[in-house]
mmJSON file of the N, C-alpha and C atoms, coordinates in Angstrom:
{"data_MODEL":{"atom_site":{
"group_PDB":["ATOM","ATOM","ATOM","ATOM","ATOM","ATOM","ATOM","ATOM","ATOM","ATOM","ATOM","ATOM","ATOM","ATOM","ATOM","ATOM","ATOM","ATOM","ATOM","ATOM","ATOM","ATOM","ATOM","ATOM","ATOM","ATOM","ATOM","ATOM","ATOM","ATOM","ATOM","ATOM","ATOM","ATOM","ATOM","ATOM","ATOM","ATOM","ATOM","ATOM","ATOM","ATOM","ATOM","ATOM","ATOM","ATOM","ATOM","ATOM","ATOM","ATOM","ATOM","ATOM","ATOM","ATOM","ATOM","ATOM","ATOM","ATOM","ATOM","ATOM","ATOM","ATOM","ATOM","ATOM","ATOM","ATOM","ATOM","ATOM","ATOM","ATOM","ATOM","ATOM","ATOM","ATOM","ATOM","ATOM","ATOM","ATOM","ATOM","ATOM","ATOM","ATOM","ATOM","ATOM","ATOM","ATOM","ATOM","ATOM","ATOM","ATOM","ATOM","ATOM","ATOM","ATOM","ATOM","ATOM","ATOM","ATOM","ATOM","ATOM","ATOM","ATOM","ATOM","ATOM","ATOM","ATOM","ATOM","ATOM","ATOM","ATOM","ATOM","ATOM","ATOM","ATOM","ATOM","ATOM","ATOM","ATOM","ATOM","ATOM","ATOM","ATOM","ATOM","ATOM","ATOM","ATOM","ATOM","ATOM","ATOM","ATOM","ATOM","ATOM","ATOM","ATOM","ATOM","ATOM","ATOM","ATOM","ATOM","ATOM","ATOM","ATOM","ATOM","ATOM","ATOM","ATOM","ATOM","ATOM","ATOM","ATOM","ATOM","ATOM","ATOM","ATOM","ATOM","ATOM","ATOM","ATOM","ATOM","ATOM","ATOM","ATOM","ATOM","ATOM","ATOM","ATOM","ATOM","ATOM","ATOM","ATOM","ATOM","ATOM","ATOM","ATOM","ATOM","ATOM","ATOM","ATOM","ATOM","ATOM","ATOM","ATOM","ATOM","ATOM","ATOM","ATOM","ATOM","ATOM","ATOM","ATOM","ATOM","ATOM","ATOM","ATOM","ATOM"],
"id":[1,2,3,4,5,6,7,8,9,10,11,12,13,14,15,16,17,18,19,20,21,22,23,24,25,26,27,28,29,30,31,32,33,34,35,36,37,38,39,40,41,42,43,44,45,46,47,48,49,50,51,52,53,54,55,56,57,58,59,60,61,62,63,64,65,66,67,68,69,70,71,72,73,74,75,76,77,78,79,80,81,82,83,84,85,86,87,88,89,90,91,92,93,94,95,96,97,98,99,100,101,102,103,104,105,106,107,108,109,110,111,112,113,114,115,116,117,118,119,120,121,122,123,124,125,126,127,128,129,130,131,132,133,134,135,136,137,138,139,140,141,142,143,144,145,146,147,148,149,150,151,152,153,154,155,156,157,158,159,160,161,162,163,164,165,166,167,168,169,170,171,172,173,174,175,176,177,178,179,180,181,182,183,184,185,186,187,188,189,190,191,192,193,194,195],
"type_symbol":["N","C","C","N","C","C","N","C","C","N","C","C","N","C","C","N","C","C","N","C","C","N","C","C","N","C","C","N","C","C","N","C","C","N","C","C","N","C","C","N","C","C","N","C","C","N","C","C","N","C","C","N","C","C","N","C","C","N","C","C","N","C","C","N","C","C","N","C","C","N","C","C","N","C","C","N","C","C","N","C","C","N","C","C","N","C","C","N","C","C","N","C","C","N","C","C","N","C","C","N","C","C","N","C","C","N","C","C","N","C","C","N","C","C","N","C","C","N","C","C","N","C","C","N","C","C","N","C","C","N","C","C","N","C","C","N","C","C","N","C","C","N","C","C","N","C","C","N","C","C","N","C","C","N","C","C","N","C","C","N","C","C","N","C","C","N","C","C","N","C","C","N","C","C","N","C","C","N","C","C","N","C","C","N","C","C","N","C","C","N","C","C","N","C","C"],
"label_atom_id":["N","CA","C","N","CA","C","N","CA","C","N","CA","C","N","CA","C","N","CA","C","N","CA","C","N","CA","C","N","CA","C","N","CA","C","N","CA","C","N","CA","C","N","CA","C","N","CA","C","N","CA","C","N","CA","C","N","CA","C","N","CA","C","N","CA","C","N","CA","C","N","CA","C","N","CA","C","N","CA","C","N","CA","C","N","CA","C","N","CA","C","N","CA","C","N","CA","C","N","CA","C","N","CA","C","N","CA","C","N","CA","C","N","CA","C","N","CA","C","N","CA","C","N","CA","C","N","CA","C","N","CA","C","N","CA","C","N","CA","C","N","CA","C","N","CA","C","N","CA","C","N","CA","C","N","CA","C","N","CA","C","N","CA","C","N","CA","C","N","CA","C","N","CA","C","N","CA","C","N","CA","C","N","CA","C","N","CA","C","N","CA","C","N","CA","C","N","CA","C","N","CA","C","N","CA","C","N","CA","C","N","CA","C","N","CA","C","N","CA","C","N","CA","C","N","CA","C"],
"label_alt_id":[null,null,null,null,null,null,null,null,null,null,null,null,null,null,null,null,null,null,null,null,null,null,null,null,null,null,null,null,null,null,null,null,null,null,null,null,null,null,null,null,null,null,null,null,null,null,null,null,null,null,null,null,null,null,null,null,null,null,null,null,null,null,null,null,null,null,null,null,null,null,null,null,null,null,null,null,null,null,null,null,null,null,null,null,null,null,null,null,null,null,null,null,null,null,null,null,null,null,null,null,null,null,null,null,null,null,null,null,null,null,null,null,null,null,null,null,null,null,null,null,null,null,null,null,null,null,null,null,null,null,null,null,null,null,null,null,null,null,null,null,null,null,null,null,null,null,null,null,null,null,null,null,null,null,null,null,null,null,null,null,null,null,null,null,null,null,null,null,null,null,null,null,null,null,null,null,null,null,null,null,null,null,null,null,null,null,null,null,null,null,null,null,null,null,null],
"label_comp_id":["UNK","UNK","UNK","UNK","UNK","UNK","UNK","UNK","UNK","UNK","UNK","UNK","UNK","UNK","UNK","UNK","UNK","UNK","UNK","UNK","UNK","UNK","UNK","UNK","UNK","UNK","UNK","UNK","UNK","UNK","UNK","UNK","UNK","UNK","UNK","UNK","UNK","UNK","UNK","UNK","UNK","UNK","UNK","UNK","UNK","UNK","UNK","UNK","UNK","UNK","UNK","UNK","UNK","UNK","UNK","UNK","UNK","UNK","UNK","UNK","UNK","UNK","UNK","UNK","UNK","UNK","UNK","UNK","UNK","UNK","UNK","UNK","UNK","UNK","UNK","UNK","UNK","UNK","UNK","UNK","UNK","UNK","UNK","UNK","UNK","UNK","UNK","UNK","UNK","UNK","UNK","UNK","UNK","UNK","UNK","UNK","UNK","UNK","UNK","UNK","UNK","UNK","UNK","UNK","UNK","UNK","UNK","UNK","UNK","UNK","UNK","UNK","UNK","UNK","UNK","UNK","UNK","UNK","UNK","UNK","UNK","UNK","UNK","UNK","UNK","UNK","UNK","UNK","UNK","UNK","UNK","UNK","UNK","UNK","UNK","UNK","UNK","UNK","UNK","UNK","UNK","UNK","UNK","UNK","UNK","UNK","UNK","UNK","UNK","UNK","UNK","UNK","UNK","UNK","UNK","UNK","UNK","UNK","UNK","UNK","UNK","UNK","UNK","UNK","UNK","UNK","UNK","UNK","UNK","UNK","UNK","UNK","UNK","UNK","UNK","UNK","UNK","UNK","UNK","UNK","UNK","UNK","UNK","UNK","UNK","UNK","UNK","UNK","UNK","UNK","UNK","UNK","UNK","UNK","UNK"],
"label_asym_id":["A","A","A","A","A","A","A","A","A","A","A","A","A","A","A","A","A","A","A","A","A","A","A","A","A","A","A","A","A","A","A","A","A","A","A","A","A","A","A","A","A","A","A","A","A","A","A","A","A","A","A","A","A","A","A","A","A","A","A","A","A","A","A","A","A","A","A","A","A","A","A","A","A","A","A","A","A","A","A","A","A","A","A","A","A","A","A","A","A","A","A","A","A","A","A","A","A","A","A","A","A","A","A","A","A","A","A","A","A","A","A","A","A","A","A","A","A","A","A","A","A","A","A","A","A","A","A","A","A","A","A","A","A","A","A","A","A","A","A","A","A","A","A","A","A","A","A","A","A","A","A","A","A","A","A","A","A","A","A","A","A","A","A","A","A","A","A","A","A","A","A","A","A","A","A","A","A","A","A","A","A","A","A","A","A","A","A","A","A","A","A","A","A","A","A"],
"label_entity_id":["1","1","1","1","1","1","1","1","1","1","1","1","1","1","1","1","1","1","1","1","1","1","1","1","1","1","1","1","1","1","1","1","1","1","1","1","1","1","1","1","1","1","1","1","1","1","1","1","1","1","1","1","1","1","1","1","1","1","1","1","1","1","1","1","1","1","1","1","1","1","1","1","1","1","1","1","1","1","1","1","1","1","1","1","1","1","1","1","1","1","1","1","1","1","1","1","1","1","1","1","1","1","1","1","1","1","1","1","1","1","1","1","1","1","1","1","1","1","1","1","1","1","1","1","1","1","1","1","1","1","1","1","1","1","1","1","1","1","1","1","1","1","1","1","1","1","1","1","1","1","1","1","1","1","1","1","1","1","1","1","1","1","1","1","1","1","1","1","1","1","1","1","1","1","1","1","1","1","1","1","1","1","1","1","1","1","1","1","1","1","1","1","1","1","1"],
"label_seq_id":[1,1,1,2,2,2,3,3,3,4,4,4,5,5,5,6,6,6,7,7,7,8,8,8,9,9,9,10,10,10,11,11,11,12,12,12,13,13,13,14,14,14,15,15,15,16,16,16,17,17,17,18,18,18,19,19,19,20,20,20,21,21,21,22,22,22,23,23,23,24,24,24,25,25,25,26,26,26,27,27,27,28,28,28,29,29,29,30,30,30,31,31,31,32,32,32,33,33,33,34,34,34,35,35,35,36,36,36,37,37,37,38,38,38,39,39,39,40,40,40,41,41,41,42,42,42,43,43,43,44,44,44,45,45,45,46,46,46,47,47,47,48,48,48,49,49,49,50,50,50,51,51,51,52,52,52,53,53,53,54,54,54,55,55,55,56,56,56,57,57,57,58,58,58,59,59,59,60,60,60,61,61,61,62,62,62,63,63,63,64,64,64,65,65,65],
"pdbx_PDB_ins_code":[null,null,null,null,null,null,null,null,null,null,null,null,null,null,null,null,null,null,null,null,null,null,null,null,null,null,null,null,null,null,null,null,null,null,null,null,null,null,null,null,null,null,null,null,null,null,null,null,null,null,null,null,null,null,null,null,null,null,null,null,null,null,null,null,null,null,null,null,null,null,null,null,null,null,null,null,null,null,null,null,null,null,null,null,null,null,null,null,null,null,null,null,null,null,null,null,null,null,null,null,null,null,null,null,null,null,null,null,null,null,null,null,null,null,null,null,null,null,null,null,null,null,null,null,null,null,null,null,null,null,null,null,null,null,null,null,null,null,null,null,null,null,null,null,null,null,null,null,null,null,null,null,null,null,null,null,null,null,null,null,null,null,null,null,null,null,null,null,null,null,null,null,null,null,null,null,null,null,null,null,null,null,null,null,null,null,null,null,null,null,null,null,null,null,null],
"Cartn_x":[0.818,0.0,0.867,2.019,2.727,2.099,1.583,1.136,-0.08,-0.768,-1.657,-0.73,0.326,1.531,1.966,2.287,2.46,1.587,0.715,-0.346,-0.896,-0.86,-1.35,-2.657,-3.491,-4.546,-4.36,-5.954,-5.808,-6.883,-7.195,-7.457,-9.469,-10.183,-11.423,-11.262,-10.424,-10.436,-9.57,-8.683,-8.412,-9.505,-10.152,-12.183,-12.523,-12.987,-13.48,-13.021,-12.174,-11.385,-11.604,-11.186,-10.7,-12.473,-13.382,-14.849,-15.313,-15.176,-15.159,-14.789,-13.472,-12.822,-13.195,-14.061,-14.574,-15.308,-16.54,-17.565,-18.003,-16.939,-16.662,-16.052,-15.556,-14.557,-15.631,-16.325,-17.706,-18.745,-19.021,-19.611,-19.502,-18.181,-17.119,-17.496,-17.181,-17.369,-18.704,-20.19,-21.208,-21.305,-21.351,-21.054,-20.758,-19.674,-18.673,-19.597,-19.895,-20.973,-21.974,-22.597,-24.047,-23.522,-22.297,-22.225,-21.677,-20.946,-21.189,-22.074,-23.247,-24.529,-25.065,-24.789,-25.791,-24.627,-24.304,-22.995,-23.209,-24.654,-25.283,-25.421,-25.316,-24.905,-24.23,-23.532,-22.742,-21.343,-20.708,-20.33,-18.718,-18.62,-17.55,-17.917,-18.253,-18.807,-17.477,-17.169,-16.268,-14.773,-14.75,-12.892,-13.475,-14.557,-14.207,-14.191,-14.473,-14.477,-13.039,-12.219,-11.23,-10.006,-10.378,-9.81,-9.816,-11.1,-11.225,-10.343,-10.618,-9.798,-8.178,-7.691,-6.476,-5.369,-6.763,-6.285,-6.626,-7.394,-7.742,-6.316,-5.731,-4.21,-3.64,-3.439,-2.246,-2.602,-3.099,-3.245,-3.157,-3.425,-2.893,-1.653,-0.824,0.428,1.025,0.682,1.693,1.19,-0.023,-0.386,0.656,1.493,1.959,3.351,3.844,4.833,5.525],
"Cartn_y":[-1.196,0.0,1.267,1.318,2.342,3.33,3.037,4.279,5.053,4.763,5.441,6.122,5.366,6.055,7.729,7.334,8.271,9.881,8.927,10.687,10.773,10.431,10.947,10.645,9.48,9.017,7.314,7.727,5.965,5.374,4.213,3.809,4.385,4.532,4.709,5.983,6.6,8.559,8.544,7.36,7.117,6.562,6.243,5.577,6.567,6.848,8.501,9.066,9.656,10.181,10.107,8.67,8.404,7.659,7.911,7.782,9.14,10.198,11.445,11.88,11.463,12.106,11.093,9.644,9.304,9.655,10.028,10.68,11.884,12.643,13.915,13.795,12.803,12.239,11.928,10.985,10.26,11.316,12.733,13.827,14.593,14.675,15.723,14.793,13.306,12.406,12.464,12.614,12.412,13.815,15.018,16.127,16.362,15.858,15.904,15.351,14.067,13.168,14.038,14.259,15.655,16.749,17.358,18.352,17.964,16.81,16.489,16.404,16.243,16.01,17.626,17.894,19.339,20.305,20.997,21.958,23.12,23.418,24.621,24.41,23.182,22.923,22.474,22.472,22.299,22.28,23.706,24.406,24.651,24.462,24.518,23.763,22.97,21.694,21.207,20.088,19.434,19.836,21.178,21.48,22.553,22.762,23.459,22.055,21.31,19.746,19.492,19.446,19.222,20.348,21.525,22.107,22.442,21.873,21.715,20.787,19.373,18.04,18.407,19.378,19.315,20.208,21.35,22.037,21.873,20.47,19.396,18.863,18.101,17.332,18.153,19.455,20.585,20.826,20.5,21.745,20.612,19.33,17.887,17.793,17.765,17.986,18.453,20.039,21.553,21.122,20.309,20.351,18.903,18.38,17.026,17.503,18.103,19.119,19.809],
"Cartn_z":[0.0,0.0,0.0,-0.855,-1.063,-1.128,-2.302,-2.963,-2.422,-0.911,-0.18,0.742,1.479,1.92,1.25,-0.235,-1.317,-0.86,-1.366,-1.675,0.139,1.241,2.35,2.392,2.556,2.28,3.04,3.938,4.114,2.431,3.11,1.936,1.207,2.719,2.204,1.799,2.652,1.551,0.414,-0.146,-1.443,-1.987,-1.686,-2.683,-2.972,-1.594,-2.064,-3.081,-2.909,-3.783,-5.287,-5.577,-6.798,-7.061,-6.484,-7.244,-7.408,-6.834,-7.029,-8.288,-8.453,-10.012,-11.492,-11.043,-12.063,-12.326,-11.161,-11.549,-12.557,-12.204,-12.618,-14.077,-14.277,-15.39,-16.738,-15.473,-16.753,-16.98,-15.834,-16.712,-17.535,-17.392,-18.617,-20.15,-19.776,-21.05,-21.913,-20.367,-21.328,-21.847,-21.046,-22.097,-23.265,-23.283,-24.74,-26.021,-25.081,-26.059,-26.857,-25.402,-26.3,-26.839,-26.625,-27.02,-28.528,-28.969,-30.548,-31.016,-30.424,-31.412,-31.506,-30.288,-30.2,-29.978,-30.565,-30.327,-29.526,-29.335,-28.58,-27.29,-26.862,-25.162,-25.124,-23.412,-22.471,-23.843,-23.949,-24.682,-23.526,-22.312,-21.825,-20.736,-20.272,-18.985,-19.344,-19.907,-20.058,-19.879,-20.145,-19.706,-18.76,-18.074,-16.948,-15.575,-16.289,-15.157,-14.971,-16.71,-16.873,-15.792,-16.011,-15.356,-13.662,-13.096,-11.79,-11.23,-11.929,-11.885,-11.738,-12.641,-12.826,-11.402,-11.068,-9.737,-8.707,-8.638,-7.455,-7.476,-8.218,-8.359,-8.025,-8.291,-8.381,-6.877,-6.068,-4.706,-3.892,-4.286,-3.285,-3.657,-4.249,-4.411,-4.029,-3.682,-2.926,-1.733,-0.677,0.066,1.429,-0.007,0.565,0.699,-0.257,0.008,1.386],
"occupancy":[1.0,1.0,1.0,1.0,1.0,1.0,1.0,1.0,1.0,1.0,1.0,1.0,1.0,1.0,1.0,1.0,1.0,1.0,1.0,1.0,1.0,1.0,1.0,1.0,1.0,1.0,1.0,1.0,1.0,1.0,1.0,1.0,1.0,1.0,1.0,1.0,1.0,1.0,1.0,1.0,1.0,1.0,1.0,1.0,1.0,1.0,1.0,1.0,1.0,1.0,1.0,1.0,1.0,1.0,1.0,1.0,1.0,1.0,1.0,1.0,1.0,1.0,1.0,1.0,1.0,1.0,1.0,1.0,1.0,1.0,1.0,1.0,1.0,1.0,1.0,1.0,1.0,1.0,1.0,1.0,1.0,1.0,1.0,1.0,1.0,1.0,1.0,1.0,1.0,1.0,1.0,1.0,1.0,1.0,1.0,1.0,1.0,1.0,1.0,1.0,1.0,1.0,1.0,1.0,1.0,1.0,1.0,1.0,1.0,1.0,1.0,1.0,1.0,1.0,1.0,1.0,1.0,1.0,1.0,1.0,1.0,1.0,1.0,1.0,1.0,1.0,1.0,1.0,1.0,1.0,1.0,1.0,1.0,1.0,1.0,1.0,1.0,1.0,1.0,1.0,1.0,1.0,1.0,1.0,1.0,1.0,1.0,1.0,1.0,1.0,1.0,1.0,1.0,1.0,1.0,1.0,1.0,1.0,1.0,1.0,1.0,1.0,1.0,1.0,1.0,1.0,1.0,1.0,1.0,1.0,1.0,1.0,1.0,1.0,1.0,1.0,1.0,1.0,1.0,1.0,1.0,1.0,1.0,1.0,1.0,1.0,1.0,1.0,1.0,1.0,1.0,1.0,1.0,1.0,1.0],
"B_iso_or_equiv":[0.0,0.0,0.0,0.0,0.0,0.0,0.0,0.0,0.0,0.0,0.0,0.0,0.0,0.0,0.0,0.0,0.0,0.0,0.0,0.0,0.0,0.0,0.0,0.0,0.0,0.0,0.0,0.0,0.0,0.0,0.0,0.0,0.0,0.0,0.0,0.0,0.0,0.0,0.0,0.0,0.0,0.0,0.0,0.0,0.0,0.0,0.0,0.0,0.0,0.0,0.0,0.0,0.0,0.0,0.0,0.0,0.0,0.0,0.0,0.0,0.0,0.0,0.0,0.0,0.0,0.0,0.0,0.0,0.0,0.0,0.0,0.0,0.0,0.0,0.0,0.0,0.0,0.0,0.0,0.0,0.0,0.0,0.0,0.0,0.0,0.0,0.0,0.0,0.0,0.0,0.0,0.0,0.0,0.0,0.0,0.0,0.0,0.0,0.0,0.0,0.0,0.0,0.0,0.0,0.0,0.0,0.0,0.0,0.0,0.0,0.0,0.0,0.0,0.0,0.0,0.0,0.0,0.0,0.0,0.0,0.0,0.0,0.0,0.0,0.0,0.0,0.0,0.0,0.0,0.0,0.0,0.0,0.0,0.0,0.0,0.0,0.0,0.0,0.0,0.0,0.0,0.0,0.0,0.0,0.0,0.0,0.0,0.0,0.0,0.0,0.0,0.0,0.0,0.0,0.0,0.0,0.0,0.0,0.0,0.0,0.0,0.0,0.0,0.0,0.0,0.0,0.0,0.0,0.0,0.0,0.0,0.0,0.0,0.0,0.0,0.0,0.0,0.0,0.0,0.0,0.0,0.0,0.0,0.0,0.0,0.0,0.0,0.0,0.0,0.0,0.0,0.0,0.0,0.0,0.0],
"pdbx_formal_charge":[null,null,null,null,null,null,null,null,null,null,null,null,null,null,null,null,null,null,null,null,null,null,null,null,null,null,null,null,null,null,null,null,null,null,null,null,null,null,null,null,null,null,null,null,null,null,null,null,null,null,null,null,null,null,null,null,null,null,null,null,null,null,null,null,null,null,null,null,null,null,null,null,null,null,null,null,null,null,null,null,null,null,null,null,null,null,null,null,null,null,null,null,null,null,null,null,null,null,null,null,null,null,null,null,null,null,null,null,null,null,null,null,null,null,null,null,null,null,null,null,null,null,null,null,null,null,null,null,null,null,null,null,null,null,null,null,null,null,null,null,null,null,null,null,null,null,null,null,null,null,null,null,null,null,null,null,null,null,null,null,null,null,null,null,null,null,null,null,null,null,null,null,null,null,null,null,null,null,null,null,null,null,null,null,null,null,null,null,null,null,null,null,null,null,null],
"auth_seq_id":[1,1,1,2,2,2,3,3,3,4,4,4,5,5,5,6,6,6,7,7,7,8,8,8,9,9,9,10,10,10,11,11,11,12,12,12,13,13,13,14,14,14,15,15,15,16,16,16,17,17,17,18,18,18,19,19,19,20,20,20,21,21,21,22,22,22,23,23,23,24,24,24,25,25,25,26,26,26,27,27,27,28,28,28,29,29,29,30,30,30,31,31,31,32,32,32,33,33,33,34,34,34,35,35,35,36,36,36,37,37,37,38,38,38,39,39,39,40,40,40,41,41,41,42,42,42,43,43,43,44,44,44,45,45,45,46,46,46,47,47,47,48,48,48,49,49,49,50,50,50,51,51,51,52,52,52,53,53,53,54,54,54,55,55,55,56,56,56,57,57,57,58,58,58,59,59,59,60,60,60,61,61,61,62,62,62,63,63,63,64,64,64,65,65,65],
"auth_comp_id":["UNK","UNK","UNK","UNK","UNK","UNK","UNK","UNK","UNK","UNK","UNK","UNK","UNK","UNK","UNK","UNK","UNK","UNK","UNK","UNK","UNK","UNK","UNK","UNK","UNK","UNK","UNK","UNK","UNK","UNK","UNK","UNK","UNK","UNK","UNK","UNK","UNK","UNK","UNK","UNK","UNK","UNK","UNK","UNK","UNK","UNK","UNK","UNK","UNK","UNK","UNK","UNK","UNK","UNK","UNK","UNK","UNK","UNK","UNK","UNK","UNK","UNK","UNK","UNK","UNK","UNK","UNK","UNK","UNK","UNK","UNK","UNK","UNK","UNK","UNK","UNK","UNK","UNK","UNK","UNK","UNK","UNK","UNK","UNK","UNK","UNK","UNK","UNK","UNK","UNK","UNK","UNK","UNK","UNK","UNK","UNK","UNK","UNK","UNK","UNK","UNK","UNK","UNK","UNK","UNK","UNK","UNK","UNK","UNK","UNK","UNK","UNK","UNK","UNK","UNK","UNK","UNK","UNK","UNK","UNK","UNK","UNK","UNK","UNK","UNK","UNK","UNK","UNK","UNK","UNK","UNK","UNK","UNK","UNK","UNK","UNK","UNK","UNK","UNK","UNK","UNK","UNK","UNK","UNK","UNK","UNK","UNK","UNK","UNK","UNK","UNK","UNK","UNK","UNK","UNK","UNK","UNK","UNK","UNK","UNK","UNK","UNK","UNK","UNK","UNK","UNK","UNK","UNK","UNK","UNK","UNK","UNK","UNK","UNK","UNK","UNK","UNK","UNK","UNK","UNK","UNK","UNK","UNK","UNK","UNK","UNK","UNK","UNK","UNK","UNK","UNK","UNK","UNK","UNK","UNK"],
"auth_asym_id":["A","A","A","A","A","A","A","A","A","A","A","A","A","A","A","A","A","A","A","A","A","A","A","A","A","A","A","A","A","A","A","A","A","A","A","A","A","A","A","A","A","A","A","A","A","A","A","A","A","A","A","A","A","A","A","A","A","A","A","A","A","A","A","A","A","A","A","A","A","A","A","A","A","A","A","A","A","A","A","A","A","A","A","A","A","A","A","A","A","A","A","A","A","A","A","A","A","A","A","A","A","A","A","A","A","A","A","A","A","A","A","A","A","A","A","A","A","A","A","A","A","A","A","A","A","A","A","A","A","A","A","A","A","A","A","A","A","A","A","A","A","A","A","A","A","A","A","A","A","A","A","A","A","A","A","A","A","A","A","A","A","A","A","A","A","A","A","A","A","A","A","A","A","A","A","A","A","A","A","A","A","A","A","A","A","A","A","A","A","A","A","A","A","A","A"],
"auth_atom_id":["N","CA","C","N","CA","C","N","CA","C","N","CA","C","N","CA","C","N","CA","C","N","CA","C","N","CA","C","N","CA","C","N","CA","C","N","CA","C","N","CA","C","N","CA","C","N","CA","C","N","CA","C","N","CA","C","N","CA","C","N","CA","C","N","CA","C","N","CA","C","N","CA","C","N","CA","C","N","CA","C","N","CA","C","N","CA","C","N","CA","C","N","CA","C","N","CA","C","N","CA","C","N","CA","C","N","CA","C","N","CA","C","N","CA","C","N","CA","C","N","CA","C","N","CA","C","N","CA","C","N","CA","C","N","CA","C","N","CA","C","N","CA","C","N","CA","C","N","CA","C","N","CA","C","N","CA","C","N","CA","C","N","CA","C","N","CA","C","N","CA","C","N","CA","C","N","CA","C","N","CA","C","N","CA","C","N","CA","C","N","CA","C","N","CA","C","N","CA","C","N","CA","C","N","CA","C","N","CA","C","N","CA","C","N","CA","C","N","CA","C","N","CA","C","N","CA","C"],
"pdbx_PDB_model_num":[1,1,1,1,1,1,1,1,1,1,1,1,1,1,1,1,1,1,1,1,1,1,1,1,1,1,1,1,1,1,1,1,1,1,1,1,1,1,1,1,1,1,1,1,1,1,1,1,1,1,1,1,1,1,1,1,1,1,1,1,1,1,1,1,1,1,1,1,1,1,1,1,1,1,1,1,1,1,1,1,1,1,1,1,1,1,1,1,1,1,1,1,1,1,1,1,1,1,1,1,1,1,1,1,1,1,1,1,1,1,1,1,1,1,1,1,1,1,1,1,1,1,1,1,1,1,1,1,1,1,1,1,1,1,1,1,1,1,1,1,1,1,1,1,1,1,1,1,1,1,1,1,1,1,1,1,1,1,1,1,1,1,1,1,1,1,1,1,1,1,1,1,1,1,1,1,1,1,1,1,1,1,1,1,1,1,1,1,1,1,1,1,1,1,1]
}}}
């Protein structure tokens, strides 16, 4: 269990966690989906998910630091 060692996490707040960012993962995805069919919605959903996701990682990182 290194890698819970790693990031500062026992293991159920690594679940958490990492069902959190699928979730979020698989909404960005179905977005994307509709937004190929329909180009007039959810027009930035998907990279503002993307970009939440990415300064969720970025601020657990400086935080382990």
């Amino acid at each position: 269990m290194g890698h819970l060692k790693d990031v500062g996490m026992t293991y159920f707040q690594h679940m958490r966690h990492a069902i959190y960012v699928s979730i979020l993962l698989l909404t960005a995805a179905a977005c994307c989906l509709i937004h190929s069919v329909v180009p007039f919605v959810f027009k930035k959903t998907a990279s503002t998910i993307i970009t939440h996701l990415s300064d969720n990682v970025i601020s657990r990182q400086i935080q382990r630091k």
